[in-house]
C-alpha positions as CSV (number, residue, x, y, z in Angstrom):
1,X,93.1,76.2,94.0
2,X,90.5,74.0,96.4
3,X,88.6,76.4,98.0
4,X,87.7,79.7,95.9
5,X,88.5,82.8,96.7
6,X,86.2,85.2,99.3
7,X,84.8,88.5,97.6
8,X,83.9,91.7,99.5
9,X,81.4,93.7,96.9
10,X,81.0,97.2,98.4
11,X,78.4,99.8,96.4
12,X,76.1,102.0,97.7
13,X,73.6,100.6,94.8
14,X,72.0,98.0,96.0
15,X,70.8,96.4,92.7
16,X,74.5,96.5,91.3
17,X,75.3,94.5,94.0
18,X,72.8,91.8,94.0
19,X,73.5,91.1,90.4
20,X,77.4,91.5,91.2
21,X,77.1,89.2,94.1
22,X,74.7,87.0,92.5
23,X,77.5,86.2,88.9
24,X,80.5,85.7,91.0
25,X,78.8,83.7,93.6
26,X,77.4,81.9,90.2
27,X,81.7,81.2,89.3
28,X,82.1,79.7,92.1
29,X,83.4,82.7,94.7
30,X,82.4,83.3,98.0
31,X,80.8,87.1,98.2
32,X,79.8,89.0,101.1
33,X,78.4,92.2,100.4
34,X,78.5,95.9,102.4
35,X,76.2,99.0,101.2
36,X,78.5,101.7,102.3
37,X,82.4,102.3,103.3
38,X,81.4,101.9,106.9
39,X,80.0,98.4,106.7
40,X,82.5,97.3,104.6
41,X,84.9,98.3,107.4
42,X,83.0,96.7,110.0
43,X,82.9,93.4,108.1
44,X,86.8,94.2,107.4
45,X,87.2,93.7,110.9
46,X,85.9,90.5,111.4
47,X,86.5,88.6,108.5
48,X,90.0,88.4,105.7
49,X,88.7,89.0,101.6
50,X,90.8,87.7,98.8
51,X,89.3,90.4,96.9
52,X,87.4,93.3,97.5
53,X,85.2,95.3,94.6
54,X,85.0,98.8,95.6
55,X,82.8,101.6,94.9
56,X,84.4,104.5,94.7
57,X,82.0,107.4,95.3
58,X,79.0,106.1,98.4
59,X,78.2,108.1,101.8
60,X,79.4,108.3,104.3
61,X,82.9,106.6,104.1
62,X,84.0,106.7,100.4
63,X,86.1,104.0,98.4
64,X,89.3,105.8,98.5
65,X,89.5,105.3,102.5
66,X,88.3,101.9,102.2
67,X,91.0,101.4,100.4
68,X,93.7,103.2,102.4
69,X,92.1,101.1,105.0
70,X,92.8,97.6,103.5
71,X,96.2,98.3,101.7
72,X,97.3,99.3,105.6
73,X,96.1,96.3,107.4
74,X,95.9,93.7,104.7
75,X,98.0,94.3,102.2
76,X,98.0,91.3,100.6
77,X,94.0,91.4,99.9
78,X,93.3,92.9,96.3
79,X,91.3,96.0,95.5
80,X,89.9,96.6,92.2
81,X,87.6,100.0,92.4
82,X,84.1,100.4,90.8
83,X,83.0,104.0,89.6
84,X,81.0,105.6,87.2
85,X,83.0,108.9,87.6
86,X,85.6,107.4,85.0
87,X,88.1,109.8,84.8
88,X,92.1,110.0,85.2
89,X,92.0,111.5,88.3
90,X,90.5,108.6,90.0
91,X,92.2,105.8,88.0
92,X,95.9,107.6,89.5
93,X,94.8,108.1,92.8
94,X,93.1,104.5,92.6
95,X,96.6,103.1,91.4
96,X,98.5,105.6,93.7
97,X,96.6,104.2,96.8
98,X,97.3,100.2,96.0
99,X,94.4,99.2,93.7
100,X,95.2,96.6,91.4
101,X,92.8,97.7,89.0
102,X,89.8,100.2,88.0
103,X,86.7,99.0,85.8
104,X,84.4,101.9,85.0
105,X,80.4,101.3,85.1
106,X,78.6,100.6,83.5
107,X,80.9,97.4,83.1
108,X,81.0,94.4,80.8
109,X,80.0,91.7,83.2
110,X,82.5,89.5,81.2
111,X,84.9,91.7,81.6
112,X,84.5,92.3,84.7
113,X,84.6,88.7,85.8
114,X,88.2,88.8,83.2
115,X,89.5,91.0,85.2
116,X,88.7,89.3,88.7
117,X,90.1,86.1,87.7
118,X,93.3,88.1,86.5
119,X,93.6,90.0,89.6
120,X,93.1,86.8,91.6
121,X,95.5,84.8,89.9
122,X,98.4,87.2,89.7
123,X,100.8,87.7,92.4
């Protein structure tokens, strides 16, 4: 792998994502970072993700139509969702909707980084 892979982190809390942005762009990734569902859209639009993280519960536009959103115009960019609301309900509809994965926060940041170099890798 030469170049490494481009990372969309999309929370509505802004110090998650600074220290989020701040480890993977520390591995090596490329990260780009949006506050809400909107502005991850927008940025959607202009530029292709290997990966996006994704919050599930922010205003505005939430994570689950972010998701729809990417699964139907990029369907080869991978979604792993972010959300303290831990529950069965989201992890199904998470899985239901195309997300490779579902990390509940707070979140092991080795895990976490585990997981995005699983989801990365696999095909």
């Amino acid at each position: 792998m030469s170049a490494k892979n481009r990372i969309l982190v999309v929370d509505d809390e802004e110090a998650l994502r600074v220290v989020l942005s701040a480890e993977l762009e520390g591995e090596g990734y490329q990260v780009k970072n949006a506050a809400d569902g909107q502005e991850a859209i927008n940025i959607l639009n202009k530029e292709e993700f290997d990966l996006v993280l994704l919050d599930i519960k922010m205003p505005n536009v939430d994570g689950f139509e972010v998701l729809k959103f990417v699964k139907e115009r990029w369907p080869k960019t991978k979604v792993v969702m972010l959300t303290g609301f831990a529950d069965l309900k989201n992890a199904i509809e998470s899985k239901k909707l195309g997300a490779e994965d579902f990390i509940s926060k707070p979140y092991d940041l080795v895990d976490l980084l585990t997981t995005v170099e699983r989801v990365l890798t696999s095909s």
